[in-house]
C-alpha positions as CSV (number, residue, x, y, z in Angstrom):
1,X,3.7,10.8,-22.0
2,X,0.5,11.4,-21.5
3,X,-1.2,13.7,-19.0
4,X,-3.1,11.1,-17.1
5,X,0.4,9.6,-16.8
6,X,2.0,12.2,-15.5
7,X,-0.1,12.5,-12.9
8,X,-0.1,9.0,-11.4
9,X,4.2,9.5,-11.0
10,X,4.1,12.2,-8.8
11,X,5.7,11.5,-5.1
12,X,3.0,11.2,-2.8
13,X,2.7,14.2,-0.2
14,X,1.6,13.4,3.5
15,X,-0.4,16.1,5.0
16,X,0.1,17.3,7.9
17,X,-2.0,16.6,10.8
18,X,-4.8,18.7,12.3
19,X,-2.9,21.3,14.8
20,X,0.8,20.3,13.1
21,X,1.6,17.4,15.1
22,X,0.6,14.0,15.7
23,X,-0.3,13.2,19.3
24,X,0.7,9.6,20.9
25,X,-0.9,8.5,23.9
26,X,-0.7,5.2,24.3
27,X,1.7,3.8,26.7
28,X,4.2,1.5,25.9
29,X,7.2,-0.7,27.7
30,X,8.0,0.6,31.6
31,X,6.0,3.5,31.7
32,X,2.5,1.1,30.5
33,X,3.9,-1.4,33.7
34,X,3.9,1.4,36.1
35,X,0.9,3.0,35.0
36,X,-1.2,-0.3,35.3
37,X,-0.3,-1.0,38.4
38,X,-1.0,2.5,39.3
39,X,-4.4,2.7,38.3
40,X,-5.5,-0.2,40.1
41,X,-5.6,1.9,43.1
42,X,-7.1,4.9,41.4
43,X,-10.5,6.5,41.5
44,X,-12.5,4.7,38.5
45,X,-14.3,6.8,36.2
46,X,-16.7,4.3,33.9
47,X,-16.7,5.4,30.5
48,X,-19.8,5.6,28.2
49,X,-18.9,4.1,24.5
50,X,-18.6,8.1,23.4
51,X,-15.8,8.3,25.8
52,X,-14.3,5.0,24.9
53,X,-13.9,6.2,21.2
54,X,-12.8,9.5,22.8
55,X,-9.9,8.0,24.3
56,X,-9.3,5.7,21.8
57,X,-8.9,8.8,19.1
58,X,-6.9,11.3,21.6
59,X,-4.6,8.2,22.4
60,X,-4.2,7.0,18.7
61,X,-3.9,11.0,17.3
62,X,-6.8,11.1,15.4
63,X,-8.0,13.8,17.7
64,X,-4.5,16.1,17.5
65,X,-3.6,17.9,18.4
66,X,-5.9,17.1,21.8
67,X,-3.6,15.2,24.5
68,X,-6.9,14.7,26.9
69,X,-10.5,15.6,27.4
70,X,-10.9,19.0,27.2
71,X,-10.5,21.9,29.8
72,X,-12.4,24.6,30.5
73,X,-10.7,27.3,28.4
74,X,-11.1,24.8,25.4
75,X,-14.6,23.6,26.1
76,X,-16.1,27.2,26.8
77,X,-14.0,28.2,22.8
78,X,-14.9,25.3,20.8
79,X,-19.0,25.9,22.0
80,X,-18.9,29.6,21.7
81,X,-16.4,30.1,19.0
82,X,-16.1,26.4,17.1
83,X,-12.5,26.8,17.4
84,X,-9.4,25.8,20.1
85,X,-8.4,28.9,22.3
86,X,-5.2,29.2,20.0
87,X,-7.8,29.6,16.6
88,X,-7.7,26.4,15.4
89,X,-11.2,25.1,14.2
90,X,-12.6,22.3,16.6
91,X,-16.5,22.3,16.1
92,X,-17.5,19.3,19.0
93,X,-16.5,20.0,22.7
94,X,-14.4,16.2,23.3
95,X,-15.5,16.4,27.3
96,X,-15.6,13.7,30.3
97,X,-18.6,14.4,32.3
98,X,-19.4,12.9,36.0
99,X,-22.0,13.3,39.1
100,X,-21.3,16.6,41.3
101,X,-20.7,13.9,44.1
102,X,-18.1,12.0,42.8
103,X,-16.2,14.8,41.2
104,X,-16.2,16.1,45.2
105,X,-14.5,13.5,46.2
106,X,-11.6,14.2,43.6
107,X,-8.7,16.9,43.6
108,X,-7.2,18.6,40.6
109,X,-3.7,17.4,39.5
110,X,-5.0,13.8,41.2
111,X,-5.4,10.7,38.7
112,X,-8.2,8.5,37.8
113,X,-9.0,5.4,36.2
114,X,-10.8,5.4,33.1
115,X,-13.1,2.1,32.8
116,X,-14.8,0.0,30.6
117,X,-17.6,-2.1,31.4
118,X,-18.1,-4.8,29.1
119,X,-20.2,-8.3,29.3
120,X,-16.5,-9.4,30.1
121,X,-16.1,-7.4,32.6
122,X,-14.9,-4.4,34.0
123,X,-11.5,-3.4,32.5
124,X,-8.6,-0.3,33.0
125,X,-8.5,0.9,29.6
126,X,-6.5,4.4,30.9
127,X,-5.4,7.0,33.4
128,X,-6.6,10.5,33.2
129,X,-5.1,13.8,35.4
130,X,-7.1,15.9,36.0
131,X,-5.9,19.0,36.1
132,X,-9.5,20.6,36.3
133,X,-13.1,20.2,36.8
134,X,-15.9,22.5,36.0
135,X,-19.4,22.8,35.7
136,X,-21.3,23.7,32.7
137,X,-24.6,24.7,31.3
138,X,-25.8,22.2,29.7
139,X,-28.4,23.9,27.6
140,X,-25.9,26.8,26.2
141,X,-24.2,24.0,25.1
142,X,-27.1,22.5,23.4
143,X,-27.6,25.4,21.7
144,X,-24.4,26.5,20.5
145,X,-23.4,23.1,19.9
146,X,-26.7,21.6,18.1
147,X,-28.8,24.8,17.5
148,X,-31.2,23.6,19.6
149,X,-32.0,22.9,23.1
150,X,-34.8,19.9,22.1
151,X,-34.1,16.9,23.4
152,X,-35.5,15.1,20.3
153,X,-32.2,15.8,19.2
154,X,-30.3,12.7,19.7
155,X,-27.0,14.8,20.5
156,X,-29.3,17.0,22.8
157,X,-30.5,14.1,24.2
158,X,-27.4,12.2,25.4
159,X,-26.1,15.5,26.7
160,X,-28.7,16.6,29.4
161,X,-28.4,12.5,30.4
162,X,-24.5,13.6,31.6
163,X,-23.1,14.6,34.4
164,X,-23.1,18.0,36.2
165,X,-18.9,18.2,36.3
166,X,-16.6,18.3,33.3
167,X,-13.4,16.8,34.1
168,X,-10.2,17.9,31.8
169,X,-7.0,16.5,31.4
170,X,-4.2,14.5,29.4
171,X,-4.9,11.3,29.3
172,X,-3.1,7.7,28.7
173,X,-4.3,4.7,27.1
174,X,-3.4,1.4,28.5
175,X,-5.0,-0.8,26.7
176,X,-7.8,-1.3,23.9
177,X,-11.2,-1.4,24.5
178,X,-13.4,-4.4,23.6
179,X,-15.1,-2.3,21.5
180,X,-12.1,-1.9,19.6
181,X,-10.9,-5.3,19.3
182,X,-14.6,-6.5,18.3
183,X,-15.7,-3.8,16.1
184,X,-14.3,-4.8,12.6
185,X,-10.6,-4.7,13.8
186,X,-9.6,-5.5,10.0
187,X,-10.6,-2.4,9.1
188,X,-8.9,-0.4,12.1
189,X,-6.2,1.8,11.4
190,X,-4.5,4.6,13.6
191,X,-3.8,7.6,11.4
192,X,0.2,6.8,11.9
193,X,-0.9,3.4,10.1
194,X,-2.8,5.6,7.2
């Protein structure tokens, strides 16, 4: 037999996923029911299409072993040290930013809705707790981040346009996104499907 061969009947070996685990957060049965009709009542939080892929990942486990937008521990380690507080290497902060005044109006350990606005409307694609929210410097971030505080930078750019407050918690996806049904669904795969 040759070596070519050989190597084509070897078992395949899944590796394991970033962090050890692969996270689930979609909602499903009962608890999806109960959730819906939850967040109808909730604050809305409008996501921007960054967001809507955040959620989408986190929810699908392509972000493990993250459960939610970050918190503050997190953020503040993955921009200064490019890793998770427990040393595992995360180089982009995965945050949810909104205005100082509506972040006043919410308490940690409350819910919110997370929204999509789409040309058919707007839709509950999740529920977030947030177990904190937090301020941050916008241009550190920039820096330690992109090496560079110009907003020529598109990343740059898009962050000074956010919010002053950083929201963090788990979060729950209830539903697709448009953007994910539309945006060449054959080729969509979760990383359980992979």
């Amino acid at each position: 037999m040759t070596e070519a061969v050989r190597e084509t009947t070897k078992p395949i070996v899944q590796i394991p996923p970033h962090g050890g685990m692969l996270v689930n957060r979609t909602l499903v049965g009962d608890a999806l029911k109960a959730a819906t009709e939850r967040a109808s009542d909730l604050p809305q939080v409008v996501l921007s299409e960054q967001n809507l892929a955040d959620l989408e990942m986190i929810a699908n486990g392509a972000m493990s072993p993250l459960t939610g937008f970050m918190e503050q521990a997190e953020y503040q380690s993955v921009v200064r040290e490019m890793h998770l507080p427990d040393g595992l290497p995360w180089t982009l902060p995965i945050t949810l930013s909104v205005d100082s005044a509506f972040a006043a109006t919410l308490r940690e350990g409350s819910e919110v809705a997370l929204v999509e606005q789409s040309d058919k409307g707007t839709q509950i694609v999740g529920i977030m707790q947030v177990t904190q929210k937090f301020t941050y410097d916008k241009q550190d971030e920039a820096h330690n981040v992109f090496r560079t505080t110009d907003d020529k930078h598109p990343g740059v750019a898009a962050l000074y346009r956010q919010g002053e407050v950083l929201l963090g918690g788990p979060v729950w996806a209830l539903r697709q996104s448009e953007r994910a049904l539309n945006d060449f669904p054959e080729l969509r795969y979760t990383p359980a499907q992979t």
